[in-house]
Structures are given as structure tokens and as C-alpha cells.
C-alpha atoms as a printed R data frame, in Angstrom:
    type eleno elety resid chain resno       x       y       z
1   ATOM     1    CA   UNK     A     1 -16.663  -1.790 -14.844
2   ATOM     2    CA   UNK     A     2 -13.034  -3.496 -14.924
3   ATOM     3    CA   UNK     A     3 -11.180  -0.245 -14.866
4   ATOM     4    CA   UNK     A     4 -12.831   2.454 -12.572
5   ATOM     5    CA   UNK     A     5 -11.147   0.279  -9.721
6   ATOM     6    CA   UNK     A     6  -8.030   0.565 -11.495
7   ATOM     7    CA   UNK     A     7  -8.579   4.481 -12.472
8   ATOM     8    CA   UNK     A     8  -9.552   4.829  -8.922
9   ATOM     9    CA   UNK     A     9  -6.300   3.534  -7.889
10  ATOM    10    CA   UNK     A    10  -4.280   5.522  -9.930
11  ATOM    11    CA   UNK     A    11  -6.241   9.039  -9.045
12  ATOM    12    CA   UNK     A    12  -5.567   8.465  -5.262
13  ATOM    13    CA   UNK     A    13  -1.907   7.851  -5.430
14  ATOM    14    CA   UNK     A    14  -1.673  10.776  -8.250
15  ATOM    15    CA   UNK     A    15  -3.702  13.004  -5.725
16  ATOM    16    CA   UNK     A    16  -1.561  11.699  -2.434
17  ATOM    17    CA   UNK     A    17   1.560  12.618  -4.377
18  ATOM    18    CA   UNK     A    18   0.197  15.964  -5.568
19  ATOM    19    CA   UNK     A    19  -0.799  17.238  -2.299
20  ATOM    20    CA   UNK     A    20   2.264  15.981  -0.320
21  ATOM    21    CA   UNK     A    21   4.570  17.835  -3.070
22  ATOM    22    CA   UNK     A    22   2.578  21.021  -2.691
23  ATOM    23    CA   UNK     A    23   2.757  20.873   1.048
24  ATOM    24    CA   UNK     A    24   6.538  19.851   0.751
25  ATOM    25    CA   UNK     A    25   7.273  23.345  -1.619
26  ATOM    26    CA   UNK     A    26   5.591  24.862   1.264
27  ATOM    27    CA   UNK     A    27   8.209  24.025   3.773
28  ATOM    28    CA   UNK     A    28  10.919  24.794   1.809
29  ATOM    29    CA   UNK     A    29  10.943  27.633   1.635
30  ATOM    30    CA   UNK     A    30  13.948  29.289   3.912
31  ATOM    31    CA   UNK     A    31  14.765  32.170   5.321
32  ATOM    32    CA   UNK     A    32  17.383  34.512   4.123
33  ATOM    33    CA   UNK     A    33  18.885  33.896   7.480
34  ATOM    34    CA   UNK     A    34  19.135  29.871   6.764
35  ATOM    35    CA   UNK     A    35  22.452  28.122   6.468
36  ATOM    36    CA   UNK     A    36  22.527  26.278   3.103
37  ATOM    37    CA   UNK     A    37  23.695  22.773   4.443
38  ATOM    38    CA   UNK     A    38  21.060  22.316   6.772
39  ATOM    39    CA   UNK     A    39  18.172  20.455   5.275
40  ATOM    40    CA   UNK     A    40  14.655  22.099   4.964
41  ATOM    41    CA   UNK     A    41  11.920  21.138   7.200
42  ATOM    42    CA   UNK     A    42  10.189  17.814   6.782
43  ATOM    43    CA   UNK     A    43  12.873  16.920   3.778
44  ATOM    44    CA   UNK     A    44  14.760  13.766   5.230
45  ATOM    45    CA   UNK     A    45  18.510  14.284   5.234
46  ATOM    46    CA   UNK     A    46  19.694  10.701   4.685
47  ATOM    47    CA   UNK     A    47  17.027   9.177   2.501
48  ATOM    48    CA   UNK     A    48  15.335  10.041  -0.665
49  ATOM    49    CA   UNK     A    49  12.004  11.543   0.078
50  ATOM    50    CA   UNK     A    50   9.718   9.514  -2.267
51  ATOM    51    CA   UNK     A    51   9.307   5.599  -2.447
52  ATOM    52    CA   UNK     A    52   7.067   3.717  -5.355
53  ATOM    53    CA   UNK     A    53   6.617  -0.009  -4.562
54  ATOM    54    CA   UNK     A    54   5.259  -2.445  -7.307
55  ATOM    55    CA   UNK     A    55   4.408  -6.213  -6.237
56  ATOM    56    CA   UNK     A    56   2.716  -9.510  -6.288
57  ATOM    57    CA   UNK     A    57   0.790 -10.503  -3.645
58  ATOM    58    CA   UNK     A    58  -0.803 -13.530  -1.616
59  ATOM    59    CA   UNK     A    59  -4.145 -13.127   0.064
60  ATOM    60    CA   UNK     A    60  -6.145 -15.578   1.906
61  ATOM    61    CA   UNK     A    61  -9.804 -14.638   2.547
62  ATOM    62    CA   UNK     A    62 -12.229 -15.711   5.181
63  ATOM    63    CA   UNK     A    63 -15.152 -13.566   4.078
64  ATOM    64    CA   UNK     A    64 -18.657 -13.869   3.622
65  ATOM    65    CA   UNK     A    65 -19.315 -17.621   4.593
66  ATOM    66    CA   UNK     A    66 -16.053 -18.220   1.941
67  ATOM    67    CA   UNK     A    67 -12.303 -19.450   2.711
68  ATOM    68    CA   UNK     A    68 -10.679 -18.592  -0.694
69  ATOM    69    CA   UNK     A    69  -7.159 -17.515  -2.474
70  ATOM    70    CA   UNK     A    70  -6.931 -14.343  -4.596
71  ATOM    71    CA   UNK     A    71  -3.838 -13.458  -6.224
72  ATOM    72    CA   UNK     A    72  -3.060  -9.631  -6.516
73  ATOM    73    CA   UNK     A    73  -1.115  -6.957  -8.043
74  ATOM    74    CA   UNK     A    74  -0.298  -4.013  -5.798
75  ATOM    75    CA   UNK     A    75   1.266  -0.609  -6.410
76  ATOM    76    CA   UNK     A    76   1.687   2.261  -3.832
77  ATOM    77    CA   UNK     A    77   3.416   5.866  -2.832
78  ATOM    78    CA   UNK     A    78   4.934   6.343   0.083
79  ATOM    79    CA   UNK     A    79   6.406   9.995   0.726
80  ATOM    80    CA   UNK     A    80   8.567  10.560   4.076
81  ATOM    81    CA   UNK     A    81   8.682  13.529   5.945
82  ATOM    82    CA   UNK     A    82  12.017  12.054   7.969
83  ATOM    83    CA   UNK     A    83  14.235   9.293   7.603
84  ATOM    84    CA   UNK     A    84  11.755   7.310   9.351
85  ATOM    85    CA   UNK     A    85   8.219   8.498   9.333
86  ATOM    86    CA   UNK     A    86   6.189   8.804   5.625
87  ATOM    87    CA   UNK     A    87   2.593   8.680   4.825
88  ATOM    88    CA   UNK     A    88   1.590   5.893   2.271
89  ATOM    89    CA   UNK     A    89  -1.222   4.999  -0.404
90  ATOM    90    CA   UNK     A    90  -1.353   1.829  -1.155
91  ATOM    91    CA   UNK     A    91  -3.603  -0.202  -4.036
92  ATOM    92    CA   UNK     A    92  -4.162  -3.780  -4.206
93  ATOM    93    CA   UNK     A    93  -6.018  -5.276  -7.147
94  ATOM    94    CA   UNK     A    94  -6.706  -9.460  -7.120
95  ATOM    95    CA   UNK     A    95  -8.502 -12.081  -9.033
96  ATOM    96    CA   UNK     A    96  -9.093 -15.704  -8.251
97  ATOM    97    CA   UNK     A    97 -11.834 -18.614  -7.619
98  ATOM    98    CA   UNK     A    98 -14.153 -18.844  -4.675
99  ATOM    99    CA   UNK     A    99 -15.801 -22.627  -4.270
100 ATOM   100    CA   UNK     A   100 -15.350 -25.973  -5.331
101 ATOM   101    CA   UNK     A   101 -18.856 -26.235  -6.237
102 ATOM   102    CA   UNK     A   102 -19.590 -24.603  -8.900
103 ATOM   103    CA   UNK     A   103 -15.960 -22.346  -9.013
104 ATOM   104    CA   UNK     A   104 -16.756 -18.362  -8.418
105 ATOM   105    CA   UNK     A   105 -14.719 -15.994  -9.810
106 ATOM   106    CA   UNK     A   106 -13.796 -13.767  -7.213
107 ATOM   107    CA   UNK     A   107 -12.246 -10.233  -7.610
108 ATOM   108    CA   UNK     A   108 -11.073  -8.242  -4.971
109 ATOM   109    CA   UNK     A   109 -10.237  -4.819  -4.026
110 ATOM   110    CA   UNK     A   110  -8.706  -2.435  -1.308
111 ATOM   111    CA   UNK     A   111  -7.370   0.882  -1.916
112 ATOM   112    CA   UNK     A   112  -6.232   3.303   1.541
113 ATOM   113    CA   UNK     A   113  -3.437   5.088   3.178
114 ATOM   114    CA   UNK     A   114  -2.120   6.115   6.320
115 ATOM   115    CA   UNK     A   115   1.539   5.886   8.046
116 ATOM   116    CA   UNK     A   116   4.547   4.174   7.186
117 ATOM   117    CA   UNK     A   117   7.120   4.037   9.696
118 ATOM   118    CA   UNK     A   118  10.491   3.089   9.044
119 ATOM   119    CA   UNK     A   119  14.224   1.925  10.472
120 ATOM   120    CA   UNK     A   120  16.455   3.440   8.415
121 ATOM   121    CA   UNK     A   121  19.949   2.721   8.689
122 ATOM   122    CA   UNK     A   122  22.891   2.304   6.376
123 ATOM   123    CA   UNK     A   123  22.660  -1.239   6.299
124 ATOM   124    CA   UNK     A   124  21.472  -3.558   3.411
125 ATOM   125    CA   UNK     A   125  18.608  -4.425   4.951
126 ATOM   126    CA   UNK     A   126  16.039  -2.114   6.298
127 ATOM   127    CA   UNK     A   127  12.163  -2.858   9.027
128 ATOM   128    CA   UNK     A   128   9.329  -1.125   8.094
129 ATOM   129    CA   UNK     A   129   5.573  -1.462   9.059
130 ATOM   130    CA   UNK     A   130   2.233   0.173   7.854
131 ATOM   131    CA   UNK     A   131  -1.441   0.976   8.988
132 ATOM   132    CA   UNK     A   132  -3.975   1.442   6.512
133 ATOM   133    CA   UNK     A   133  -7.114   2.730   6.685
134 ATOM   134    CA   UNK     A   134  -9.066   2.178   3.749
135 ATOM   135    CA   UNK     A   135 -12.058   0.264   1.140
136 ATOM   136    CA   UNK     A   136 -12.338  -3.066   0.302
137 ATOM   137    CA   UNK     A   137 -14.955  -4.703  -2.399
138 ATOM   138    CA   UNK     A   138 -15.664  -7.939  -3.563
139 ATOM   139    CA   UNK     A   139 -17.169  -8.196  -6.367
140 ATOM   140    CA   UNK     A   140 -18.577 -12.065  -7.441
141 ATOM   141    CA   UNK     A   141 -18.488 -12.428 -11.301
142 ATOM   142    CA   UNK     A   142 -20.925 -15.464 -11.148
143 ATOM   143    CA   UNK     A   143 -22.900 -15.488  -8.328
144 ATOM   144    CA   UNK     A   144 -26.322 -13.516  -8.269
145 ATOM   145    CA   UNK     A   145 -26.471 -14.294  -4.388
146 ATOM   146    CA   UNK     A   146 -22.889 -12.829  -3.253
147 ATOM   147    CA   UNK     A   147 -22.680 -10.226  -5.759
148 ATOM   148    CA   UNK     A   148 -20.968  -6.972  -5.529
149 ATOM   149    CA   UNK     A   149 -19.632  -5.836  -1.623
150 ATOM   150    CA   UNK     A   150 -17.973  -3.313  -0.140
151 ATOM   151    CA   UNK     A   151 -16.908  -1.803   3.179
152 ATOM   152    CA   UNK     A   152 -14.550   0.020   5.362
153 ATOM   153    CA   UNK     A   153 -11.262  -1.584   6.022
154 ATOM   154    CA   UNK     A   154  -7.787  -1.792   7.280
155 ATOM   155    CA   UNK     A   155  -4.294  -3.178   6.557
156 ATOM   156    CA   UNK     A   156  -1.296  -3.683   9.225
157 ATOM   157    CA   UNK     A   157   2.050  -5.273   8.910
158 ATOM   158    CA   UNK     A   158   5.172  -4.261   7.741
159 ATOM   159    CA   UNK     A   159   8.306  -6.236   6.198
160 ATOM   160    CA   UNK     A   160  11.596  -6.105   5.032
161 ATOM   161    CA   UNK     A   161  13.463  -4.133   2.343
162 ATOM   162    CA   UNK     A   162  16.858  -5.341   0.776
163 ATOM   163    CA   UNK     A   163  19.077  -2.417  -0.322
164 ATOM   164    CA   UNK     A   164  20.066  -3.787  -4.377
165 ATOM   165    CA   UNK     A   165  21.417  -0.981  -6.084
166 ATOM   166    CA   UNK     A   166  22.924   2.189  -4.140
167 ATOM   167    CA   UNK     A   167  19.927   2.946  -2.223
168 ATOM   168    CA   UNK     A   168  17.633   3.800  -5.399
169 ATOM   169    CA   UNK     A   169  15.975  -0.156  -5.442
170 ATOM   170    CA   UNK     A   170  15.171  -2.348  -3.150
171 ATOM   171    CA   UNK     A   171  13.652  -5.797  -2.749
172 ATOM   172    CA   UNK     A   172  10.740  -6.044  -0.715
173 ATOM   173    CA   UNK     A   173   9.063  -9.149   1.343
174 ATOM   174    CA   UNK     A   174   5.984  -7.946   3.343
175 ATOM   175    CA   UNK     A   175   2.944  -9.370   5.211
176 ATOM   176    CA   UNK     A   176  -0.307  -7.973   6.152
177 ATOM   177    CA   UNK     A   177  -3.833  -8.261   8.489
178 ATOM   178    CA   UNK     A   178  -6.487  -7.209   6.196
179 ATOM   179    CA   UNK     A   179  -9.698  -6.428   8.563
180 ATOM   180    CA   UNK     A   180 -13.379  -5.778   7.329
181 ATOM   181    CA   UNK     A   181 -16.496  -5.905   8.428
182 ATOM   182    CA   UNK     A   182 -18.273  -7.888   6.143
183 ATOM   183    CA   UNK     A   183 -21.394  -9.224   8.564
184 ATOM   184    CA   UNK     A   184 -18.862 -10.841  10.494
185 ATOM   185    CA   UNK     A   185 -15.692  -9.499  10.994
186 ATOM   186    CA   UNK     A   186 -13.517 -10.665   8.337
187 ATOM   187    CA   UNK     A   187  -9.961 -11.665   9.064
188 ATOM   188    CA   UNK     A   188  -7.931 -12.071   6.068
189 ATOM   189    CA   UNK     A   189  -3.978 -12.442   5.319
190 ATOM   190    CA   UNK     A   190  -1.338 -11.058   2.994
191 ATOM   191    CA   UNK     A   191   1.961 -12.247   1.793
192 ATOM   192    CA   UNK     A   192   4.139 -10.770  -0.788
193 ATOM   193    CA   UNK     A   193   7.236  -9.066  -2.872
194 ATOM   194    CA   UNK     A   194   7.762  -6.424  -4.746
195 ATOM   195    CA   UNK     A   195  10.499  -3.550  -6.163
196 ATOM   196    CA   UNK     A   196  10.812  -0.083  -4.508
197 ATOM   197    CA   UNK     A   197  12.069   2.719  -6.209
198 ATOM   198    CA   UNK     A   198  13.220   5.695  -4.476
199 ATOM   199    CA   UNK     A   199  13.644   9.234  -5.552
């Protein structure tokens, strides 16, 4: 039960980037007509067209009667289209306690996608912010009254990206509004860092 999350995860961001290279070779291809310097449609001309982000996150719930503290691990793709507009998958994955009496373990998580915009510059530092559309799912190791739950959700924010190593890495500080509609509306917050890799 531990890994079909996880697996999950992994065949959405294998599928996002699958798709968006087969509609990329799609664009690309020119005319006999077409100038060699000029970049192909949809390929940015400044930037590297794919970014993988790896992290650690912060995320304070407010769900289901509960104010708790999960910790989380969170990997994503992000493939732009321009040097400022992409269209991201993100994956969170986090484990914690619930209660003070007894302690719940409490495992959480939200997998979704939707559009990354970004301020790309030549600078060392660079703005971004996401939506997400997406799923989120509890899931209550020891409680037979909370239990396993799920629903539709979103995540918004955005943060900022250090430029370490020529471009290629960066360091990454972000924070998030993650929505659901657990009964109540859930309102629910996300700090955290992380690597990117582009390529």
C-alpha cells in the first residue's frame, strides 16, 4: 500500500515528460525555408527547456477537525515552452503525527500539475509561481475513525531560485496554499527547499 502513491508519482511525471517531448518533436520540425539560428517554436531561446526539482518540505494542516505537522519529500517536472511560461507536475509525499492524545500517524499525499510561470533574467536570482490542480489523501495509520481520505485539490505559490552553477542548478526556497475540500474547506500551508536541475 506504501508504494502505489509513490509509483503513482513517478508514472505521472514519466507520462507529463513523455507527452510534452512528443509534442515538442512535433514543433520542431522546420521548414526547408527556415533560417538555422532562429529557434524552433515553443523551444525557449535563453533557457534550458526542462527543469527537475527535488526538496524537503514543511506543511501545516488544518484538516479534518486536526491542526498537525507533516514533513514531506517532493519531486517534480517542469517543461517550458518559453523563457517564462512551462507546465509542471509536481509530487509531494509526507509523514508525521496527528494528536497529543493518543499520537496518529499521519501520512499525506498530493500529486497535480498545471502552469509554472517564470521571470527569467540573467541574474542570480530568479521569481517564479505555480497553480496546481490536483489529489490529495490522508491516510491515518492508527485511527479506525479518520481512516483513509481523499479529494480534489490545489496548490499556489511560487518562490525563489538561486542561480549556483552556470545556469544548470539552482537553489530553491518556495511556499505554497494547499486547498481541499475535506467537509470543510481545508486551508493548509507549505514551506520549503530544494535543488533544480535544468537540461
Amino acid at each position: 500500500m506504501r508504494k502505489s502513491p509513490i509509483l503513482c508519482a513517478v508514472f505521472f511525471c514519466l507520462s507529463l515528460t513523455t507527452s510534452a517531448h512528443d509534442s515538442t518533436s512535433a514543433f520542431e520540425v522546420a521548414s526547408p525555408e527556415a533560417d538555422p539560428a532562429t529557434p524552433a517554436p515553443f523551444i525557449p531561446s535563453d533557457r534550458d527547456p526542462w527543469q527537475i526539482n527535488v526538496g524537503f518540505q514543511y506543511i501545516h494542516y488544518s484538516v479534518l477537525g486536526l491542526k498537525f505537522h507533516n514533513f514531506a519529500y517532493q519531486a517534480g517536472v517542469t517543461r517550458y515552452f518559453n523563457n517564462r511560461f512551462g507546465v509542471e507536475g509536481t509530487a509531494l509525499a509526507g509523514f508525521g503525527h496527528a494528536g497529543s492524545n493518543p499520537s496518529i500517524d499521519a501520512k499525506s499525499f498530493f500529486i497535480g500539475g498545471g502552469p509554472h510561470v517564470s521571470l527569467y533574467n540573467k541574474s542570480h536570482i530568479e521569481i517564479w509561481a505555480h497553480v496546481l490542480g490536483g489529489w490529495e489523501r490522508f491516510r491515518f495509520t492508527e485511527s479506525d475513525v479518520l481512516g483513509n481520505n481523499s479529494h480534489a485539490a490545489f496548490m499556489g505559490g511560487g518562490g525563489l531560485d538561486y542561480k549556483i552553477h552556470e545556469g544548470r542548478i539552482y537553489w530553491r526556497v518556495q511556499a505554497d496554499y494547499l486547498g481541499a475540500n475535506f467537509g470543510p474547506f481545508s486551508s493548509n500551508y507549505i514551506f520549503g527547499t530544494g535543488f533544480v536541475l535544468n537540461f
